[in-house]
PDB file as gemmi writes it, atoms N, CA and C in Angstrom:
CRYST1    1.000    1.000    1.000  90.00  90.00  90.00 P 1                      
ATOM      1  N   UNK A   1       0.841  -1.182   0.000  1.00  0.00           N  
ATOM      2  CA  UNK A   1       0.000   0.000   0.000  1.00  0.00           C  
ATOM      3  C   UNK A   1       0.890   1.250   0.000  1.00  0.00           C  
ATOM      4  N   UNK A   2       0.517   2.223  -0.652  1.00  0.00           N  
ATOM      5  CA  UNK A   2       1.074   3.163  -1.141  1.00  0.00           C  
ATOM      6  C   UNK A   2       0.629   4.224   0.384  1.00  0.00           C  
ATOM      7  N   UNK A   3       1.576   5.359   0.319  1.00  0.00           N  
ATOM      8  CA  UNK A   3       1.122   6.543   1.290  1.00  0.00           C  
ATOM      9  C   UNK A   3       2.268   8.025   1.230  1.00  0.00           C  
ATOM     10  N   UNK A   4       1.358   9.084   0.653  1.00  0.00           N  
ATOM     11  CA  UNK A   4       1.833   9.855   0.738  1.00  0.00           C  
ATOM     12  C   UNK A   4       2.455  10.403   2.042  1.00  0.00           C  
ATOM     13  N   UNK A   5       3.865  11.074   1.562  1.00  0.00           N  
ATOM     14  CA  UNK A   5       4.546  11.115   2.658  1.00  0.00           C  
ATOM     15  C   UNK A   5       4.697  13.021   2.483  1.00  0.00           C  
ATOM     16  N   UNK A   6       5.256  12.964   1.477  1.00  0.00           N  
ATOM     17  CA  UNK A   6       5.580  14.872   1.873  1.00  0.00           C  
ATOM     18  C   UNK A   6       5.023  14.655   0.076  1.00  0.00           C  
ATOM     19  N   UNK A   7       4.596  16.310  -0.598  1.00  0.00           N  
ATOM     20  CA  UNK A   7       4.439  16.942  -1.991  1.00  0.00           C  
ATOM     21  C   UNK A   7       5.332  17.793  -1.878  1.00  0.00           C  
ATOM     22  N   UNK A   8       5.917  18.195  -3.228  1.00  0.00           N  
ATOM     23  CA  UNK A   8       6.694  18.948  -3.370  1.00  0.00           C  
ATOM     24  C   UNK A   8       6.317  19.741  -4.927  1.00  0.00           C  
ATOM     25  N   UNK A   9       6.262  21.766  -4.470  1.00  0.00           N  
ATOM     26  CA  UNK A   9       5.918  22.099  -5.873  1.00  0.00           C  
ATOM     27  C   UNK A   9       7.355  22.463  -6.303  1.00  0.00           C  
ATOM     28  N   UNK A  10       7.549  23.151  -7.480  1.00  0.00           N  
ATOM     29  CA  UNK A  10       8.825  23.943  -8.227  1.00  0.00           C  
ATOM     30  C   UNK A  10       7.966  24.647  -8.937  1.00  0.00           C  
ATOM     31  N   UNK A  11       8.061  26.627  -8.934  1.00  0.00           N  
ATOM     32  CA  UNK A  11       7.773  27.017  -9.344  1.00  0.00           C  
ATOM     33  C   UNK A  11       8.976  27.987  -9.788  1.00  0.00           C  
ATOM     34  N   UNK A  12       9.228  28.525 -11.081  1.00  0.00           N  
ATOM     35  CA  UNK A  12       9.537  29.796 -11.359  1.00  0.00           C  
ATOM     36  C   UNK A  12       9.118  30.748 -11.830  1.00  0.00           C  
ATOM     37  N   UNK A  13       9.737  31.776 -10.997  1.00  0.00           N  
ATOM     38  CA  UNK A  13       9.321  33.578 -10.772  1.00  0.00           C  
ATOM     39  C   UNK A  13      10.397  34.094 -11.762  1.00  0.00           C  
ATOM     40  N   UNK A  14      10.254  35.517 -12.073  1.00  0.00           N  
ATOM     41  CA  UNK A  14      10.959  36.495 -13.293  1.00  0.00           C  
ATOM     42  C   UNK A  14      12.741  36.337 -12.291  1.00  0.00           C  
ATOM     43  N   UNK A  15      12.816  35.901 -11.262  1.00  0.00           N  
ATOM     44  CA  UNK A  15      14.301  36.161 -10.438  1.00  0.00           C  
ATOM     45  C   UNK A  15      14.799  35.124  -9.689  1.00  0.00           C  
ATOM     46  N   UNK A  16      13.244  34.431  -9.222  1.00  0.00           N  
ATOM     47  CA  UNK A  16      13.973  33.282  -8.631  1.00  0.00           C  
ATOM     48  C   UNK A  16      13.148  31.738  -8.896  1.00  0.00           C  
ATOM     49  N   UNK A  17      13.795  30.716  -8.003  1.00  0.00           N  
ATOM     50  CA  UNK A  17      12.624  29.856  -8.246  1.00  0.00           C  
ATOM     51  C   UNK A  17      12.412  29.531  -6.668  1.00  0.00           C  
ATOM     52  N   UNK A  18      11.094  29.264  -6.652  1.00  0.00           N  
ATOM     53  CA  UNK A  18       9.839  28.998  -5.161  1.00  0.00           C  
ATOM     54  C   UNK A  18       9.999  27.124  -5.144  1.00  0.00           C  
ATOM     55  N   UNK A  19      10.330  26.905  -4.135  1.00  0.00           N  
ATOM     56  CA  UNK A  19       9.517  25.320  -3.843  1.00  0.00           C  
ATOM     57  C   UNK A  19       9.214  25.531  -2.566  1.00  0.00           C  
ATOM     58  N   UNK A  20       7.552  24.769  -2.744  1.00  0.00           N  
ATOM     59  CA  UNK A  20       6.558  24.850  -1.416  1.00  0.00           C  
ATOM     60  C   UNK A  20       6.400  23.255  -1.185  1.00  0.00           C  
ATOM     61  N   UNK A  21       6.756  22.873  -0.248  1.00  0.00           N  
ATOM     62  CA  UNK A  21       7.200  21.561   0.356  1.00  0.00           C  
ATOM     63  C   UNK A  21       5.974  21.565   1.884  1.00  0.00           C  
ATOM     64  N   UNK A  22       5.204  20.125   1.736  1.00  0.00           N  
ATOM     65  CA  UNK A  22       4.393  20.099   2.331  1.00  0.00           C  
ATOM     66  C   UNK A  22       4.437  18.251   2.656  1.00  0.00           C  
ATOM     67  N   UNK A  23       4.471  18.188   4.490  1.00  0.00           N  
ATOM     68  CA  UNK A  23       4.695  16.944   4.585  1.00  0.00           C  
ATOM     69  C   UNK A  23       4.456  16.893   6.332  1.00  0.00           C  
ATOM     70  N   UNK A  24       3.558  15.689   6.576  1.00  0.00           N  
ATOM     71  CA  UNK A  24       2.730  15.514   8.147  1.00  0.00           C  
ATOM     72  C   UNK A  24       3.677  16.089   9.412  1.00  0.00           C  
ATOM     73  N   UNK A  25       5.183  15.758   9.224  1.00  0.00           N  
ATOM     74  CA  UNK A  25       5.622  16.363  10.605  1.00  0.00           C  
ATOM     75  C   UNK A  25       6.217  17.648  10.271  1.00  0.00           C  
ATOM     76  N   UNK A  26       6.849  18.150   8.876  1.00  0.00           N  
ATOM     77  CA  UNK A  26       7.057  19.446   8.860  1.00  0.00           C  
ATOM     78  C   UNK A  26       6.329  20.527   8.359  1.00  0.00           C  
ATOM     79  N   UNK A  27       5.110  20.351   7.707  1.00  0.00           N  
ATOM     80  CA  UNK A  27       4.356  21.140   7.783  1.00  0.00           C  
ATOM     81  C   UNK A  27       4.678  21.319   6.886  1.00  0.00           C  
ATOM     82  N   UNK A  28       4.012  22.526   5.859  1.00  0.00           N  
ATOM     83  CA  UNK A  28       3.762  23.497   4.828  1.00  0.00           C  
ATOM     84  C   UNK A  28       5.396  24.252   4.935  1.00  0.00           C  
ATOM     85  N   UNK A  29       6.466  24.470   4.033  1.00  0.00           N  
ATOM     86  CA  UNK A  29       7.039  25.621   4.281  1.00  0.00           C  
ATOM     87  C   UNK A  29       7.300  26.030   2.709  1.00  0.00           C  
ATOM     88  N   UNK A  30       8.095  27.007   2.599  1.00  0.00           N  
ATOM     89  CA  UNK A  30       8.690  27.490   1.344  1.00  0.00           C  
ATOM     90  C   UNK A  30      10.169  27.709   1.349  1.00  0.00           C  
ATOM     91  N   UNK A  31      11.176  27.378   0.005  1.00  0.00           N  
ATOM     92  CA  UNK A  31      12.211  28.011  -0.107  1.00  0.00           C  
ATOM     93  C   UNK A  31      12.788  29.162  -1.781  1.00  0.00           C  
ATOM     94  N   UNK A  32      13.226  29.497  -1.073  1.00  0.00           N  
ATOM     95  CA  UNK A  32      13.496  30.748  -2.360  1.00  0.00           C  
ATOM     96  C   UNK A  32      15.059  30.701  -2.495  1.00  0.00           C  
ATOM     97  N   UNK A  33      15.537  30.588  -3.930  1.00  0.00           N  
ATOM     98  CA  UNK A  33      16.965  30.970  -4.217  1.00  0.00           C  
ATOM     99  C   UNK A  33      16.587  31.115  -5.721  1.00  0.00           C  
ATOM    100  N   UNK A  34      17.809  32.024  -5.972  1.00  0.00           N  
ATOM    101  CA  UNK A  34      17.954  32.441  -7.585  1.00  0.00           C  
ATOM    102  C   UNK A  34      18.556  31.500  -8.664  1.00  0.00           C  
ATOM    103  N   UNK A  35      18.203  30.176  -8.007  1.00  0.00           N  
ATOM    104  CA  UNK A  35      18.636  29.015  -8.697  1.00  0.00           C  
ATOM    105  C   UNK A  35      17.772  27.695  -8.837  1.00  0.00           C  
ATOM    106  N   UNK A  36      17.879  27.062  -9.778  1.00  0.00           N  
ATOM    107  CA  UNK A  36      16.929  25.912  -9.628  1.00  0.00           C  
ATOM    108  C   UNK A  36      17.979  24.777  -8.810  1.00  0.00           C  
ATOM    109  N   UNK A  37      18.850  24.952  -9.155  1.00  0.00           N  
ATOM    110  CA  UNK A  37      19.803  23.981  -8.771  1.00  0.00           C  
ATOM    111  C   UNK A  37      19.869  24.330  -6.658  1.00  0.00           C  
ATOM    112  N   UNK A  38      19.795  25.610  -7.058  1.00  0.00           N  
ATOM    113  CA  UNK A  38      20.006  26.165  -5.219  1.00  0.00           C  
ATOM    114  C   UNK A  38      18.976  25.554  -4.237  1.00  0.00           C  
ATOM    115  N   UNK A  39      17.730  25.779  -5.148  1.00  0.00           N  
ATOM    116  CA  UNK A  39      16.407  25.588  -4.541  1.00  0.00           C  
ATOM    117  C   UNK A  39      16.090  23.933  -4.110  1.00  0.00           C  
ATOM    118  N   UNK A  40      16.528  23.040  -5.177  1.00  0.00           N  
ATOM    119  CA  UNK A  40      16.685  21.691  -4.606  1.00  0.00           C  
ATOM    120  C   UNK A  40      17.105  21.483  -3.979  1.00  0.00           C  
ATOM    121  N   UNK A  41      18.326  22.110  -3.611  1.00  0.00           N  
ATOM    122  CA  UNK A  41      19.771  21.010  -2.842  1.00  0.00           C  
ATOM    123  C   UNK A  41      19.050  21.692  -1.188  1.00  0.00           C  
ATOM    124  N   UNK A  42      17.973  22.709  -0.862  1.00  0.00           N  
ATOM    125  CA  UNK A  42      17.606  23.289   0.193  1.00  0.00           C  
ATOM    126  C   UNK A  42      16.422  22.112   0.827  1.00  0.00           C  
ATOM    127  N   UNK A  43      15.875  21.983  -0.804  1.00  0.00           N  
ATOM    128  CA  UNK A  43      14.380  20.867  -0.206  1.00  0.00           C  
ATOM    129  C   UNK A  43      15.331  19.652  -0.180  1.00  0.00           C  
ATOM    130  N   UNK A  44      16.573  19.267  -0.827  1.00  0.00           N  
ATOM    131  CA  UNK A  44      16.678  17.961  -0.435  1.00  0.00           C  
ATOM    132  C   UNK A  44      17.466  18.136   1.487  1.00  0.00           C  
ATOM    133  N   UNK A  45      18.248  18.875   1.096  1.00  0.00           N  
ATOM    134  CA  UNK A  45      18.399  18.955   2.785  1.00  0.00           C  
ATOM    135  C   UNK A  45      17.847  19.037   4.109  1.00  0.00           C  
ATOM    136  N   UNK A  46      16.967  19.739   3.504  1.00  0.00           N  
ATOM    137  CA  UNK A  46      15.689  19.363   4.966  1.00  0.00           C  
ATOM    138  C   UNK A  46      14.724  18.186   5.066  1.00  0.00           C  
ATOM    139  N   UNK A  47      14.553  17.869   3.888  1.00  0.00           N  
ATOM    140  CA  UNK A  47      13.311  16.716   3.708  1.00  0.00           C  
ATOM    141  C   UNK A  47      14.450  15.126   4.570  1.00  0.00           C  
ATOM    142  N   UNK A  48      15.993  15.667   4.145  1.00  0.00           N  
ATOM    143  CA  UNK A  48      16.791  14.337   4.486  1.00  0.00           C  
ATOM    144  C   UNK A  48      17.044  14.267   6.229  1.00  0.00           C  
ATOM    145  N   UNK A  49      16.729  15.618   6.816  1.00  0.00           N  
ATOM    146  CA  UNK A  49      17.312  15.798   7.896  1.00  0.00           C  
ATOM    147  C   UNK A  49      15.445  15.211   8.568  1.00  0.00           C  
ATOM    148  N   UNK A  50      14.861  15.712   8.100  1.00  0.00           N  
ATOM    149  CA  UNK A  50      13.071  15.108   8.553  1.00  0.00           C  
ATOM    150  C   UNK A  50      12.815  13.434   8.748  1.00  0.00           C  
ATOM    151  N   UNK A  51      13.128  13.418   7.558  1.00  0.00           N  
ATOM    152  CA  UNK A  51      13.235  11.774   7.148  1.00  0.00           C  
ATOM    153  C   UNK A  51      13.906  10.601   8.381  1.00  0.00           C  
ATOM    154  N   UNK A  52      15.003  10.887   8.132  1.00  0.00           N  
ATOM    155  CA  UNK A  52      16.237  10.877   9.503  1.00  0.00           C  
ATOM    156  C   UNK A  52      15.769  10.874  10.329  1.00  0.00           C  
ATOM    157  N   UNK A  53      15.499  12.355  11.151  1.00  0.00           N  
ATOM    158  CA  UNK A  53      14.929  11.928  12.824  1.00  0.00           C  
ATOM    159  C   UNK A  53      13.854  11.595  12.523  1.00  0.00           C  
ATOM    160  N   UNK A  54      12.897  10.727  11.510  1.00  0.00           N  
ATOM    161  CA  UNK A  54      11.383  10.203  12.018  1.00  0.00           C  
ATOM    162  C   UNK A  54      11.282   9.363  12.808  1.00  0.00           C  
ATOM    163  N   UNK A  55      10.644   8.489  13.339  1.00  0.00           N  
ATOM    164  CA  UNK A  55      10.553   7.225  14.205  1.00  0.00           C  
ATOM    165  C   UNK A  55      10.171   6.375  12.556  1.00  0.00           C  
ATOM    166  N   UNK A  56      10.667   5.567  12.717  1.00  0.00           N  
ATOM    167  CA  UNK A  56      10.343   4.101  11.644  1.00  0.00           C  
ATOM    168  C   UNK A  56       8.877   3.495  12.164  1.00  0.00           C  
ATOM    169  N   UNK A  57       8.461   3.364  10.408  1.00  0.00           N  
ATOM    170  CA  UNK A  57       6.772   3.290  10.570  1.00  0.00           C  
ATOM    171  C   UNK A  57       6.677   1.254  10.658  1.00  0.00           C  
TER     172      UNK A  57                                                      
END                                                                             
């Protein structure tokens, strides 16, 4: 059985690019950098540090 765990958007703006990252223990947040490349390596770092301290399901 399948189960969503976190969504993740990618949007780009005229300067930067937005990802709005949404997932049960961290909640809704946003990150902003003037990079697409910047903007990932931010959602992969937190989503890895979340992941990490979860308790195992």
């Amino acid at each position: 059985m399948e189960e969503l765990i976190c969504s993740v958007e990618f949007l780009r703006g005229p300067s930067e690019v937005v990802a709005r990252v949404s997932s049960e223990a961290g909640g809704v947040r946003e990150y902003r950098a003037p990079t697409t490349t910047a903007v990932i390596d931010q959602v992969i770092n937190d989503l890895q540090e979340e992941f990490e301290s979860a308790p195992a399901a």
